[in-house]
C-alpha positions as CSV (number, residue, x, y, z in Angstrom):
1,X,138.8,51.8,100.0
2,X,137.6,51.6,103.5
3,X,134.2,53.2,104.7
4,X,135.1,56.9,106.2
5,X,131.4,55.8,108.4
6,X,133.5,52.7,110.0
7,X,136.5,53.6,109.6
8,X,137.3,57.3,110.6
9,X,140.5,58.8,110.6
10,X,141.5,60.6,113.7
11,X,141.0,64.0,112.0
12,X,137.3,63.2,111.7
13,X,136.3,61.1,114.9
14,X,138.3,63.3,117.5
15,X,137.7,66.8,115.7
16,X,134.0,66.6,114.9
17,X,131.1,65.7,117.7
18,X,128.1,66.3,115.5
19,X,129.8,63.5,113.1
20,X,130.4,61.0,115.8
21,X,126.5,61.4,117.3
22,X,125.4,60.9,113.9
23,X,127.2,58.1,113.3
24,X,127.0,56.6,116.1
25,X,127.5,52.3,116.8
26,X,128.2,52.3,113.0
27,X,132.5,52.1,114.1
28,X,134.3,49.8,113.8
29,X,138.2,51.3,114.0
30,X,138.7,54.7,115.1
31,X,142.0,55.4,113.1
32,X,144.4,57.2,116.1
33,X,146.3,59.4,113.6
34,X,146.4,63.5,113.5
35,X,148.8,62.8,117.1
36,X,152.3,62.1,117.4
37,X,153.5,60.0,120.6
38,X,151.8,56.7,122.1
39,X,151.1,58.0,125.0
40,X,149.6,60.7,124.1
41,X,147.8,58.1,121.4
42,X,146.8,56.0,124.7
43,X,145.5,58.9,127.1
44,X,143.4,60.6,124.0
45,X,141.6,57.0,123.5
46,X,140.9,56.6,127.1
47,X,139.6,59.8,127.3
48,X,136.6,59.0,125.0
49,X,136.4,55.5,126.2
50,X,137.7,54.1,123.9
51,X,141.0,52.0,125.2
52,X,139.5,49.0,126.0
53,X,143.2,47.1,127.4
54,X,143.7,45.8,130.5
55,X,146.7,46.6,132.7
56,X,148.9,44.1,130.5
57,X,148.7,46.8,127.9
58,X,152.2,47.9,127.6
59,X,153.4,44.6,127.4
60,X,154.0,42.3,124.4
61,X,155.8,39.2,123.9
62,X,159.1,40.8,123.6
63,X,158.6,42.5,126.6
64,X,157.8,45.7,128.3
65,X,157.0,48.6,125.5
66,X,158.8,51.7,126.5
């Protein structure tokens, strides 16, 4: 089983501030569930800095992501 500390699921990360502070630079993978849609997936992790892509990012071998 994963560490909840490292590893927080959306629910937890994006839903409780006093958690994050408290466990903060012990992340590894913020877990982007608890949202439907990649967009809306992409703009909630740029929002608290946390999309770290570069303008390639909706690209992939097989082409443009839609």
């Amino acid at each position: 089983m994963l560490s909840q500390v490292a590893f927080p699921t959306g629910g937890l990360y994006f839903n409780d501030a006093a958690w994050v502070k408290e466990t903060k630079g012990k992340h590894v993978i913020v877990h982007n569930n608890y949202i439907i849609g990649y967009d809306r997936k992409m703009r909630r992790f740029q929002d608290y800095g946390l999309w770290l892509v570069d303008d390639h990012a909706l690209e992939s071998p097989l082409g443009k992501l839609q």
